[in-house]
C-alpha positions as a printed NumPy array, in Angstrom:
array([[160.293,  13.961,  54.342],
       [162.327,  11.219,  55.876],
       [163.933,   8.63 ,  53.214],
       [166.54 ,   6.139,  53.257],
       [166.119,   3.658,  50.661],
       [168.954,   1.399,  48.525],
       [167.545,  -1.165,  46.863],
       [167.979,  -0.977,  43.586],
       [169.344,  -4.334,  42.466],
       [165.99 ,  -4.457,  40.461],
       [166.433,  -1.774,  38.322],
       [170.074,  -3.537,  36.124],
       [170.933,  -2.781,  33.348],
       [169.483,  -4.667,  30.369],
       [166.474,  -5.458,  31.78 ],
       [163.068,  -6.004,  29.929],
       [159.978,  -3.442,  29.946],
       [157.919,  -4.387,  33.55 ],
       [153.91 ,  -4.546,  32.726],
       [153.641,  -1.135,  35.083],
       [155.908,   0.125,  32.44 ],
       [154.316,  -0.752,  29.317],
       [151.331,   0.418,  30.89 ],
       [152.738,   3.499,  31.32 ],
       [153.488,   3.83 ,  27.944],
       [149.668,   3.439,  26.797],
       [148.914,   6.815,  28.898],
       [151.46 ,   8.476,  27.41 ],
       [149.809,   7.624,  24.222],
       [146.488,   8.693,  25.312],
       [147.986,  11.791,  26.181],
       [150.492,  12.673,  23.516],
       [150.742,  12.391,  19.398],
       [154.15 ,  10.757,  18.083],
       [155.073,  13.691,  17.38 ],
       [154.828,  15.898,  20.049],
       [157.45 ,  17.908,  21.032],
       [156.948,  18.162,  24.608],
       [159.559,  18.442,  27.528],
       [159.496,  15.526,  29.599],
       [161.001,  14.297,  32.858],
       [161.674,  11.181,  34.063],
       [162.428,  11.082,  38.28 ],
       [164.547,   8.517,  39.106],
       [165.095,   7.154,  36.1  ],
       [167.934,   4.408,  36.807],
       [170.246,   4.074,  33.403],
       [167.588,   6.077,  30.922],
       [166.274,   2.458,  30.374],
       [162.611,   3.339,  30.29 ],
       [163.495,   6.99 ,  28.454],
       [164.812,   4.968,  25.811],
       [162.383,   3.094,  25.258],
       [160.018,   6.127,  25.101],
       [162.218,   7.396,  22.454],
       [161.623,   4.39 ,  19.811],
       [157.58 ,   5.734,  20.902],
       [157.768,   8.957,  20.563],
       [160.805,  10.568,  17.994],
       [160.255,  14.079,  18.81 ],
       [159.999,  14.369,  22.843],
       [162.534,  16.344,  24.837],
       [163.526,  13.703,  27.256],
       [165.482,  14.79 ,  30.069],
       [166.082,  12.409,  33.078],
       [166.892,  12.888,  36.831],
       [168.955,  10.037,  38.807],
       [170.535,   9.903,  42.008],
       [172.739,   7.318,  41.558],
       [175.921,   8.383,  39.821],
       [176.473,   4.267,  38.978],
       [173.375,   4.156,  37.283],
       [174.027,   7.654,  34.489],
       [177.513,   6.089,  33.956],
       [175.555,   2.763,  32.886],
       [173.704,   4.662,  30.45 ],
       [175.735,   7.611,  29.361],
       [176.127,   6.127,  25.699],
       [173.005,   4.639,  25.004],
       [171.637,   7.504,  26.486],
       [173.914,   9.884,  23.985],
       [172.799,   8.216,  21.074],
       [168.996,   8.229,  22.319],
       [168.874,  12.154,  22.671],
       [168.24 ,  11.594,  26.21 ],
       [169.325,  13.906,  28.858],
       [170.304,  12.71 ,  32.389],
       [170.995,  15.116,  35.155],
       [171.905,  14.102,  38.964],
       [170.054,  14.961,  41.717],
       [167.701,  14.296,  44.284],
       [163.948,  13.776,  44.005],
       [163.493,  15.298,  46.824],
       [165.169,  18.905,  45.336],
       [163.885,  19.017,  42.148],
       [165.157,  22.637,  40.17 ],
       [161.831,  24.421,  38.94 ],
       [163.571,  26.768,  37.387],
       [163.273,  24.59 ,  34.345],
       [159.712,  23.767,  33.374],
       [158.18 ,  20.269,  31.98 ],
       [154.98 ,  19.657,  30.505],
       [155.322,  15.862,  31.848],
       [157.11 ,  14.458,  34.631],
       [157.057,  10.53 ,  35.457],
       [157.787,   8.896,  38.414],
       [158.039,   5.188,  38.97 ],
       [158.58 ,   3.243,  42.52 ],
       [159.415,   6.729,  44.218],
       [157.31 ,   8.542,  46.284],
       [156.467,   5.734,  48.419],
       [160.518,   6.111,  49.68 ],
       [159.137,   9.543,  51.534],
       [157.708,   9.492,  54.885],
       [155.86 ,  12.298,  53.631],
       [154.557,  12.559,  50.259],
       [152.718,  15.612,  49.79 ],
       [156.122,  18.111,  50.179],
       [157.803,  16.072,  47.543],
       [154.459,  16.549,  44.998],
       [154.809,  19.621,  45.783],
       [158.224,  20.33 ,  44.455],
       [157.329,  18.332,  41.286],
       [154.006,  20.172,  40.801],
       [156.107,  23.286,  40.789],
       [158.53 ,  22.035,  37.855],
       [155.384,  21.657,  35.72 ],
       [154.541,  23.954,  33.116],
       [150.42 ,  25.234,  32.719],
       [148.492,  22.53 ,  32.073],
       [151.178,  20.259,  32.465],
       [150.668,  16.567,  33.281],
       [152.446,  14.262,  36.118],
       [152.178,  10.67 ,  36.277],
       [153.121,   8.529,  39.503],
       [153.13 ,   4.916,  39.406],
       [153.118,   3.569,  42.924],
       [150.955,   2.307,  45.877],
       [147.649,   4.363,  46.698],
       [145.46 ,   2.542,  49.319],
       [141.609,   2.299,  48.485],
       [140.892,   2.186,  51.75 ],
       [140.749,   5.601,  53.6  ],
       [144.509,   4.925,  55.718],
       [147.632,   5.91 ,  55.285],
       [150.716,   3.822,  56.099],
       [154.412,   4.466,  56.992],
       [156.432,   1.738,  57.087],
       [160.357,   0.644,  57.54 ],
       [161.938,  -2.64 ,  56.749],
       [165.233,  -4.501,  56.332],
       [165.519,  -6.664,  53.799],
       [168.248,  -9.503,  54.835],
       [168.896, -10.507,  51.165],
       [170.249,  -7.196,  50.295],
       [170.626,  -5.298,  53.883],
       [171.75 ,  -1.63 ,  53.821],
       [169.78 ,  -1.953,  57.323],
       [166.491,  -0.023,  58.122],
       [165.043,   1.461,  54.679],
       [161.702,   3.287,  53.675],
       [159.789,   2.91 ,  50.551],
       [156.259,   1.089,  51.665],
       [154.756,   4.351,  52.005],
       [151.49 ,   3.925,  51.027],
       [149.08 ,   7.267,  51.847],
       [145.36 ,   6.482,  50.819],
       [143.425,   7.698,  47.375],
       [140.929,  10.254,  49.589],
       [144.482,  11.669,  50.992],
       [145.543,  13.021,  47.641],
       [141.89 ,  13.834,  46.848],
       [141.385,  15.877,  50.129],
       [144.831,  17.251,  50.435],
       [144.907,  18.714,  46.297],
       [140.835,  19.345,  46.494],
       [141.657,  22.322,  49.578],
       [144.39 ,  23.707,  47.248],
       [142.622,  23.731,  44.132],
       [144.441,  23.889,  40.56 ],
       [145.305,  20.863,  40.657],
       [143.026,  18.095,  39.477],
       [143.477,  14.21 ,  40.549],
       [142.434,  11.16 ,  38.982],
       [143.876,   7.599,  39.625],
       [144.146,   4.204,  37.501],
       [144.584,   0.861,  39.476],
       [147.197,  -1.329,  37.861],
       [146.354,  -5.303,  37.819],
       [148.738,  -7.367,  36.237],
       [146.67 ,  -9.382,  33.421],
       [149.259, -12.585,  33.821],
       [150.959, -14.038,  37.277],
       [153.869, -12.945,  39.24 ],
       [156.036, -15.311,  40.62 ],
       [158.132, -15.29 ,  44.079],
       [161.365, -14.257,  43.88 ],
       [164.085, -14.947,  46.417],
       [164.455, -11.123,  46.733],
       [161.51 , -10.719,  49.269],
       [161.452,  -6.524,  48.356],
       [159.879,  -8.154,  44.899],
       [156.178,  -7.972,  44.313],
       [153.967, -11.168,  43.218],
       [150.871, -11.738,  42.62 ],
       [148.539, -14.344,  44.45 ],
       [144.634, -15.154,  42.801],
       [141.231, -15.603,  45.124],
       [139.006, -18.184,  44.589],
       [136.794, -15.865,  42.18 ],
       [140.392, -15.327,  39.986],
       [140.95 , -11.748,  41.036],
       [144.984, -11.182,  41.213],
       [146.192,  -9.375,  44.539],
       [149.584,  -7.823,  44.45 ],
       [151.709,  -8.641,  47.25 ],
       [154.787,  -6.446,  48.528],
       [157.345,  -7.168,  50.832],
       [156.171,  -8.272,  54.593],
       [153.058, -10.38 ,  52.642],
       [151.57 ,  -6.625,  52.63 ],
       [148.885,  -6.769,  49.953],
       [148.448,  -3.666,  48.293],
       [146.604,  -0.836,  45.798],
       [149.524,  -0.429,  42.891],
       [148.477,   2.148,  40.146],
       [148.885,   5.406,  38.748],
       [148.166,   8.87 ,  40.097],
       [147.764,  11.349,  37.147],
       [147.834,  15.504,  38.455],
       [147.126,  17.975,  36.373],
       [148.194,  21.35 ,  36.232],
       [145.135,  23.791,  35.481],
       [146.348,  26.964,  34.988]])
C-alpha cells in the first residue's frame, strides 16, 4: 500500500468546479433526491470546496469530510461551519468503519496507492447496506495494470506516487471472486479542450484526426480517466 504523494498545489483555495467535478455532481443526482438525508463522505476532500458545493445541491445531506492535510481544514474551517459540513483528519489509507456512510467519494486518490484493492477495501467496509462509492480516477481499458513513480521538478518533494492506474477487468475480476459487491464504470471525456499548463503533473487534452479528445497525464502518459461506482449489496 505504498504512497508518497504531495502535490497538491492544484487543489487552492477558491478554485472553480473542474468538469470531473461537475460530472460528479450529475451522478449524485441520478442517485439521490434533493432531499435526501443521507450520510456522505468525502476522502480527501482538500478545504470542503467540493462538499460545499454539494451543499447548495443537496440541503439535507449529512456531509462529513476526511483530509489529511491539516493546512487544507484550517482553509476551510469557516466556510465549512457555516455549510454544515464536517471535516475530520486522517488518512485514506485508515479510514474508521466504525461510523457508517451510505456514500463515500473519492477524487484523484486511489491512484496515490501502489496497491489499490486494500484501500477499497477499508472504504467498502465504512459503507452502510446498499451503500454507494464513487471513485473518480484512472482505470485502464486495456487489460494492464501500471505502477508508476515520478518527480515533478516544478514542484519537487522528490520521488512521489499517484499514476497508479490498475485496469477495468482488475476491479471486475478482483470484486466478481468476492461477490457483494457490484462494479460498473463511466469513462469521463472532457466535452471542451484542456490546455498545457507549466505544472507538467496537470492533465490536457490532445484531439485525433477523427476529433476524439485523449487525456494526457504527466510523462505524455495518455490515459482512461472516469468513474468507478461499487455498490454495496447486502
Amino acid at each position: 500500500m505504498y504512497s508518497h504523494n504531495k502535490q497538491t498545489r492544484v487543489y487552492t483555495q477558491g478554485r472553480p468546479l473542474k468538469s470531473h467535478e461537475q460530472k460528479m455532481i450529475e451522478l449524485l443526482k441520478s442517485e439521490l433526491s434533493q432531499d435526501s438525508k443521507e450520510k456522505l463522505l468525502d476522502i480527501g476532500c482538500s478545504d470542503g470546496m467540493f462538499l460545499r458545493h454539494l451543499r447548495s445541491e443537496f440541503a439535507s445531506l449529512d456531509l462529513w469530510g476526511l483530509e489529511l492535510d491539516d493546512k487544507f481544514i484550517q482553509q476551510g474551517k469557516a466556510q465549512n461551519d457555516q455549510a454544515g459540513v464536517q471535516i475530520m483528519q486522517g488518512d485514506a489509507s485508515s479510514v474508521d468503519s466504525s461510523t457508517k456512510y451510505d456514500v463515500i467519494l473519492a477524487s484523484g486518490i486511489l491512484s496515490v496507492f501502489d496497491e489499490p484493492f486494500p484501500i477499497l477495501e477499508g472504504w467498502l467496509n465504512c459503507l452502510a447496506s446498499n451503500g454507494i462509492l464513487i471513485v473518480f480516477g484512472y482505470f485502464n481499458e486495456r487489460d494492464l495494470d501500471t505502477r508508476i513513480h515520478y518527480r515533478n521538478h516544478f514542484d519537487d518533494h522528490g520521488w512521489e506516487t499517484g499514476l497508479t492506474a490498475y485496469s477495468q477487468k482488475a476491479y471486475q475480476k478482483y470484486f466478481g471472486e468476492k461477490g457483494q459487491v457490484s462494479v460498473d464504470f463511466i469513462p469521463f471525456v472532457p466535452d471542451f479542450d484542456i490546455q498545457e499548463d507549466e505544472n507538467p503533473i496537470r492533465s490536457y487534452t490532445v484531439q485525433t484526426k477523427s476529433g476524439k479528445r485523449l487525456i494526457v497525464i504527466g510523462g505524455h502518459i495518455i490515459c482512461n480517466m472516469g468513474y468507478m461506482i461499487l455498490r454495496k449489496q447486502n
